[in-house]
N, C-alpha and C positions, 0 to 999 in steps of 0.2 A: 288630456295631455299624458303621455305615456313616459313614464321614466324608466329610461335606459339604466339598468345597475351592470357596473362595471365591475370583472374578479380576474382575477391571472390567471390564466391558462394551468390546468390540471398539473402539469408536471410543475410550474414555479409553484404553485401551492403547496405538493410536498415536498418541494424545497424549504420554503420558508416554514414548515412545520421541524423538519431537519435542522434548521437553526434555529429554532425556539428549542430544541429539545437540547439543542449544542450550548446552550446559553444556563439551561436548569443543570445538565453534566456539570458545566462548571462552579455553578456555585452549590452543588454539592459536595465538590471537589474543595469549594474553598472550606465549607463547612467541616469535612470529614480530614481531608489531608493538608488544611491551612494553603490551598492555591491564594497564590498574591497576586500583586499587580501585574508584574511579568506574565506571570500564569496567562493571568485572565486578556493580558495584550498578544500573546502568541496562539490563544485557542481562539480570538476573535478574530485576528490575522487569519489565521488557517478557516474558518468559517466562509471567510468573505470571496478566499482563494477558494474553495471547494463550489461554493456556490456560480462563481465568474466559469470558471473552468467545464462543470456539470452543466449550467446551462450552456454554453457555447456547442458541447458535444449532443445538449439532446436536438438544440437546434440544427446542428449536419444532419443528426441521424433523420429528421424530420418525423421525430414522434411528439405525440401531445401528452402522454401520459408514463410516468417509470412504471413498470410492471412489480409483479412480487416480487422476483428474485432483485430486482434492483432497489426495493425497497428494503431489502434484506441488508444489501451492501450499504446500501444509505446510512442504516443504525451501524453498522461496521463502523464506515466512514466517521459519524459523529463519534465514536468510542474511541478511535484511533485519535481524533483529536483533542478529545480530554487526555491521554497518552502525551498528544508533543506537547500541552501547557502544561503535565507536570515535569517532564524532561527540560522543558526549558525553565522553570522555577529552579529546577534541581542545579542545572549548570549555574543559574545566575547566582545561587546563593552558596555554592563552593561547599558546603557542609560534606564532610568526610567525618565516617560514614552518613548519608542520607538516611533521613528522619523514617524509621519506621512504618507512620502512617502512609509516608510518602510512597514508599516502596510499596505497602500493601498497597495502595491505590492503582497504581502504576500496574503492581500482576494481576491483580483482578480486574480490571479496566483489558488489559492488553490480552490476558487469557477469554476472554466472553469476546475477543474481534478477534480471536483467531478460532474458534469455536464455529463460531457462527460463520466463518468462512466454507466450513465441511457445509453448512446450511444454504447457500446462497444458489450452489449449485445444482442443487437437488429440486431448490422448488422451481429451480428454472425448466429443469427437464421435466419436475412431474407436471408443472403447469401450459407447458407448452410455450413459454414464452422467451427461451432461449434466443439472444442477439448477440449483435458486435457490439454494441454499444455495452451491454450488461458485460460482457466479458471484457472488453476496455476498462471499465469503470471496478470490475473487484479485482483487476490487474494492478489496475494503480494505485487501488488502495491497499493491497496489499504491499508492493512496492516501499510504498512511503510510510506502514507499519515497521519495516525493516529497519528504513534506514531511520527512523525516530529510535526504534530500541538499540540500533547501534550504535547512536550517538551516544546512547546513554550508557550502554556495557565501554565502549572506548575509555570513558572516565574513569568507570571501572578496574581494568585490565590492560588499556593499551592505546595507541590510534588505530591499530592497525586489527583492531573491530572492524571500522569503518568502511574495508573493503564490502565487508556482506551487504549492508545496507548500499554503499556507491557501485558496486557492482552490474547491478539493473542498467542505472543509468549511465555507466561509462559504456557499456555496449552497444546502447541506441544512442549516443556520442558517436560511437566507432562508425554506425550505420552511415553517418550523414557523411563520413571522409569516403567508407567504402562502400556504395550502396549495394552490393551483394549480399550483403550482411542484414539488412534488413528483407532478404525473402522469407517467404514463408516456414515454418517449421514444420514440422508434423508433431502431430501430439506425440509423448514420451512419460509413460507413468512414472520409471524413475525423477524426472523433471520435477515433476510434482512432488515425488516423494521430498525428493530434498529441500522443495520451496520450505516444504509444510517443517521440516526438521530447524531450518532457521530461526523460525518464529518461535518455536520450542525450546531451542534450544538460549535463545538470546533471553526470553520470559526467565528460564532457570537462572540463566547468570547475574541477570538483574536483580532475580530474589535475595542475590548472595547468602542462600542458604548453602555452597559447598565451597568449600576450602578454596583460595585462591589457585593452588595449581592445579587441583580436578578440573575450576571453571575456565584454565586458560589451556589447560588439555581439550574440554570437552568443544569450546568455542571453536579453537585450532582443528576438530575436526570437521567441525559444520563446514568451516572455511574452507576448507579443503572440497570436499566434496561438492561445494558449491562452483570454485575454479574446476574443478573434473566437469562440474555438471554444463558450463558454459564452453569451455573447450571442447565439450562433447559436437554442442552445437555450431561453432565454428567450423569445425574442423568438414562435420555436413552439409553446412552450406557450401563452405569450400569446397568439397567436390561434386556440389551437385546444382547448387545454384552461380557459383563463379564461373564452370564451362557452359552452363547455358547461356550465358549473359555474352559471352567472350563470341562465338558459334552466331548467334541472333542479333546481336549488335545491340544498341540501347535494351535497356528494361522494358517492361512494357509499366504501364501503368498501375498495374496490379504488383507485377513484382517489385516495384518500386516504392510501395506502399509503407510506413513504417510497419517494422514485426509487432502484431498484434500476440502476445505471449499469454500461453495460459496463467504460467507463474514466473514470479521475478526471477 
């Protein structure tokens, strides 16, 4: 009699290796920068989301396996989430200023997932194994990098942080009222430039290593630059993908696609 032994399919297996390693982050975190309950219920929350969500998307794409580069974004991904359980400790315990450890935690955790973002895409192209789905998946984690440090510099400085990080997603909001808005872009290195200046620039504010109005200058101009950066894109769709739409009648399928964006 022959025993059938049953495993998960390649890509859930590095999944659930991604949550095993999401699970040792945190109770390093609780060891090194005191993660508490909260902590530990908003990084297992965001575990369960990343996992529901990741599979769902490898299942469309109908791959069996994440490649390098998306294994790359993976360790991102669990880094970013040791990020929002100590962001969410930090808000639920009110402490002004926040604990030291905590903050060390938080830029060293949040600098190695924006590091390794310069990383993601490099082993994609040198490996060959460049897709939509990989580029989906270190879009949204980047995304949601953002808007975790924004929530947290907001407390910081202001609400009105909170544009950088909601920013991403009030535009693909805007998409579903206007769907012109979600055609395709064409790549723009400045785009990137500025994604990449967000994340730098929010990491610094959070260290609260400079003076409060350097850090509400320096923030004030990410922000800025970031409204230049999406107005840019507006204003090209609008006149390149709003007359074709108008001229051709409905979208077609493609154009109608959500915008798949390099960076937030």
């Amino acid at each position: 009699m022959t025993v059938m032994a049953t495993a998960l399919p390649r890509a859930e297996q590095q999944q659930a290796v991604g949550a095993g390693v999401q699970v040792v982050l945190l109770a390093a975190l609780s060891a090194g920068a005191d993660l508490g309950p909260v902590g530990w219920l908003a990084g297992i929350g965001y575990t369960l989301g990343l996992w529901a969500l990741l599979a769902a998307a490898v299942w469309r794409a109908g791959v069996t396996t994440l490649g390098p580069a998306d294994l790359v974004t993976l360790v991102r991904a669990v880094l970013v989430g040791g990020v929002a359980a100590l962001v969410t400790e930090a808000l639920w315990d009110g402490a002004t200023p926040v604990a030291q450890p905590v903050v060390a935690a938080l830029v060293g955790t949040a600098t190695v997932a924006l590091v390794l973002d310069a990383v993601d895409g490099q082993v994609a192209r040198r490996s060959g194994t460049a897709s939509a789905l990989g580029a989906r998946f270190d879009m949204e984690v980047d995304a949601f990098l953002l808007l975790v440090l924004s929530v947290h510099v907001a407390a910081l400085l202001g609400p009105w942080v909170l544009a950088i990080g909601a920013m991403r997603y009030a535009f693909v909001a805007a998409g579903w009222i206007a769907p012109w808005l979600g055609s395709a872009l064409p790549t723009r290195y400045s785009a990137k430039v500025v994604a990449a200046v967000q994340g730098i620039v929010l990491v610094v504010a959070a260290s609260e290593v400079l003076p409060r109005p350097i850090a509400v200058a320096v923030v004030s101009t990410a922000l800025a630059l970031l409204v230049w950066s999406f107005g840019h894109d507006v204003v090209w769709l609008w006149r390149n993908a709003r007359p074709r739409r108008s001229a051709a009648g409905p979208m077609t399928a493609s154009a109608a696609t959500p915008m798949v964006r390099p960076q937030p």
